[in-house]
C-alpha angles and dihedrals in degrees: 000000000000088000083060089045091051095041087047089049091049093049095047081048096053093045096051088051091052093054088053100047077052093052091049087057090049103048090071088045116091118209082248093070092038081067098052082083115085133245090017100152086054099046101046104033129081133208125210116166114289089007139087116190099186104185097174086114100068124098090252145098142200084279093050084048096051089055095049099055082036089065095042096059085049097058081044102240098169086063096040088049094055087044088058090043085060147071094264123118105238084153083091104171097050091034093235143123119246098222109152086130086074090068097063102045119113127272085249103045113139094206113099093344095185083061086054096050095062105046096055085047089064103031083050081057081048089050101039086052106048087042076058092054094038096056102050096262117110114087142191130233101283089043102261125142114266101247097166134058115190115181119206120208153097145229104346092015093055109019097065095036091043087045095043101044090046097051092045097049092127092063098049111137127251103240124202086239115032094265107196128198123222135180135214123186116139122106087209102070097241106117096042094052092053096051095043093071091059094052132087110220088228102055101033117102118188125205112192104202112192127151096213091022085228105085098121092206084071099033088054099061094030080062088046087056100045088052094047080052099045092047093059106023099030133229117303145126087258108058083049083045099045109041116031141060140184135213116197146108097254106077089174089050087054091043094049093049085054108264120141113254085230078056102058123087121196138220129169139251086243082076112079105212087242085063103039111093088098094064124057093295071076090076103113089045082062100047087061110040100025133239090290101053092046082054094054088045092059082047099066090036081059102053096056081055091060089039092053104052092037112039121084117253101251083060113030107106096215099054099044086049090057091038091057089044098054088045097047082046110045104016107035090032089232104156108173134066130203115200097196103172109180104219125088096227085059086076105119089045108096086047098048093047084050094069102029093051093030100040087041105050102010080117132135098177115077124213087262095057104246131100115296110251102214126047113262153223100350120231102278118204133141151142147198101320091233093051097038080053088064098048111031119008095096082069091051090044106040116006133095102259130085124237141182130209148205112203111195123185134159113239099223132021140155093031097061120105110272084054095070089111104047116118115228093016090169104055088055090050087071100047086063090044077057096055104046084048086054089051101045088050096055094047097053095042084054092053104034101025109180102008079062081075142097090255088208094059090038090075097060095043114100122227108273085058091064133108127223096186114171086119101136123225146169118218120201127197127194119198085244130318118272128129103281095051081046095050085050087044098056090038097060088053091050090047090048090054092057091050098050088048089056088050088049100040087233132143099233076184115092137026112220088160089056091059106040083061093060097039093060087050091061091044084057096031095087089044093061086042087061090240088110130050109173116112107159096097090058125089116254097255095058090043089061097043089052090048087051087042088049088058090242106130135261114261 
């Protein structure tokens, strides 16, 4: 046994060298010389239904390639991969399964039925009650129509739904009453003061949506509401009955707040809030697309599942996403990553794939307990590719880090079907014409520089004009962007995510960072409250800025 240990570790050893000493080649190599070779879009792009990865882009070559997979198969990822798509609890240090996969499987899936009975127990609770919504008949206390829809969460809770309902705006339902979303995240109050302005007590429904049904953040504004409620409406069992409802996995903690038990929706402690939108944290992505559209979203989640545990290696999107990003990290010594999706409704993004790869694989502790011995997850960050034009791609194009990138564009929008009634389509057409021209463009001036440009005109152009290139990057193109492309988008990054944490030896799991933040608040939240006075374990400079926040003066 130990002789295997030592042979596996020397492998993994030799492979990893060899990827250096492969690095080291490449890093005198530019991406112009890389397409000299022929047939390099065929050879280094993949196909899977309603996506294009087209990987061509990136400072590697079959070689590179070879070394990579290489290295998967040594830290053993096809049987990592069967282990996630089980029961087990690689979630080790919270003693729990990761098994987010389960909520997207069909009615009719023959693996762990009891599981999927009971999601499609729960996600059947979701439908009937946003058919309810939908039809005009669910009603407040005083017997008004619910018009407003105000989700309170945070992380997990806000980041997918926000993400997903904004990215899918063109297929929101048509309802019998206008039925409008709203979201609430901030600790601070703002945003719910400012929304509650705009709300009418009678027609407002609330879903708290909190995995623990502890994080403050959400229990704090979920208080500021109730009490809004209760001020206009008064205190009953109807107003907690009628117009809030809660998503968690602790059905005592919900009752115990005041929500109904037909009110409260469940998830399990296998779904890391991070991967939880396809479950009924998934509510307010529902509401506005309907129960047909969510289900085509799990649809095309599913069918990367399928993609990533059968498909081989050298074609199987997932793994060569977490392949490039291992080599450009910890090869190439590439430590930052731009998501620049070039589409509007891919606002929320950037900001969705920072906490699902950051909060998953920011990690420094293998599974074995000792220091990880390659650098991990990158610093992921990113924006709509034409704003993000304007801002920071001088940086990309001519500053001294290097960056890769992920492009992402749907193929077609504005002529298919739901865009029938749009005035000017065509004009719209060419704007997105515009954009994917745009996109195109960026990505080839990263990779190519100066040989992007018109070579009679390069002479003349002084220094500060020129254009290093050699920035790799991936561009992925959807046919267009519905709910099932989307459901298959966010799939193949959390995918990624478990490939790179094999590679690393990491658990992408669990968050402990996360919790030992909010567990010093509360430590210093009674000192800010006046109930505590008792500085002297603090360091001195939060001393002095408790002494500032206290009103007592500086100095």
């Amino acid at each position: 046994m130990s002789e295997n240990i030592e042979h596996d570790s020397k492998r993994k050893t030799a492979l990893k060298q060899q990827l250096r000493d492969a690095a080291h080649r490449h890093n005198s190599l530019h991406l112009n010389e890389l397409f000299t070779q022929k047939n390099r879009f065929e050879k280094f792009s993949v196909q899977c239904d309603q996506i294009v990865f087209d990987y061509s882009k990136h400072r590697m070559d079959q070689q590179v390639l070879d070394g990579l997979l290489a290295f998967a198969q040594s830290n053993e990822l096809a049987a990592w991969i069967q282990r996630f798509f089980s029961e087990e609890k690689i979630n080790y240090t919270e003693q729990r399964a990761a098994m987010h996969w389960a909520l997207r499987q069909p009615v009719d899936h023959k693996k762990f039925p009891q599981i999927n009975r009971q999601v499609h127990q729960q996600l059947e609770r979701m439908y009937a009650l946003v058919d309810k919504l939908h039809a005009g008949q669910y009603r407040g206390a005083t017997g008004e129509v619910i018009q407003d829809v105000v989700n309170i969460g945070v992380g997990g809770s806000d980041l997918g739904p926000v993400m997903v309902s904004h990215a899918l705006s063109d297929y929101k339902v048509k309802t019998v009453k206008p039925l409008a979303v709203h979201f609430v995240s901030t600790m601070d109050g703002s945003q719910l003061s400012e929304l509650l302005h705009q709300l009418r007590p009678e027609t407002t429904l609330f879903i708290i949506s909190s995995k623990s049904f502890g994080t403050i953040d959400t229990l704090s504004n979920a208080q500021t509401v109730r009490q809004w409620l209760e001020k206009s409406l008064g205190k009953s069992e109807s107003l907690l009955k009628n117009h809030f409802i809660g998503v968690s996995t602790k059905p005592e903690k919900m009752t115990e707040w005041g929500i109904a038990a037909e009110n409260q929706l469940l998830l399990w402690d296998w779904v890391g809030g991070r991967y939880s939108l396809w479950s009924c944290i998934g509510l307010p992505i529902a509401l506005s697309i309907g129960v047909e559209g969510f289900k085509q979203l799990l649809a095309g989640a599913y069918a990367v599942d399928e993609h990533f545990q059968n498909a081989p290696f050298e074609k199987n999107i997932p793994v060569l996403m977490g392949l490039l990003g291992v080599w450009n990290n910890n090869f190439l010594n590439i430590q930052t990553h731009a998501v620049l999706p070039y589409d509007g409704r891919l606002k929320y993004f950037a900001a969705y794939l920072q906490q699902l790869e950051m909060e998953s694989n920011g990690k420094s502790v293998q599974r074995n307990g000792e220091k990880v011995q390659l650098d991990t997850c990158p610093i992921v960050w990113g924006e709509v590719g034409p704003n993000a034009q304007h801002a920071f791609y001088q940086l990309l194009h001519q500053g001294s880090h290097s960056v890769s990138c992920d492009f992402i564009a749907p193929v077609k929008r504005y002529n298919a079907n739901q865009f029938t009634y749009v005035e000017n389509a065509e004009a719209l057409i060419e704007q997105h014409h515009l954009a994917l021209s745009n996109c195109l463009a960026q990505s080839r001036l990263l990779a190519f520089g100066n040989q992007a440009l018109d070579q009679k005109e390069l002479a003349d152009l002084p220094l500060y004009q020129h254009y290093s290139g050699n920035q790799p990057s991936t561009t992925i193109l959807l046919q267009e962007l519905n709910p099932y492309s989307l459901g298959m988008l966010i799939t193949l990054y959390e995918h990624k995510v478990f490939v790179q944490s094999v590679l690393w030896n990491i658990n992408p799991f669990d968050q402990w960072g996360v919790e030992k933040g909010k567990e010093i608040a509360n430590q210093l939240l009674p000192i800010l409250n006046g109930d505590e006075k008792d500085l002297s374990t603090l360091d001195v400079s939060t001393q002095g800025l408790i002494q500032i926040l206290l009103g007592k003066a500086h100095g």
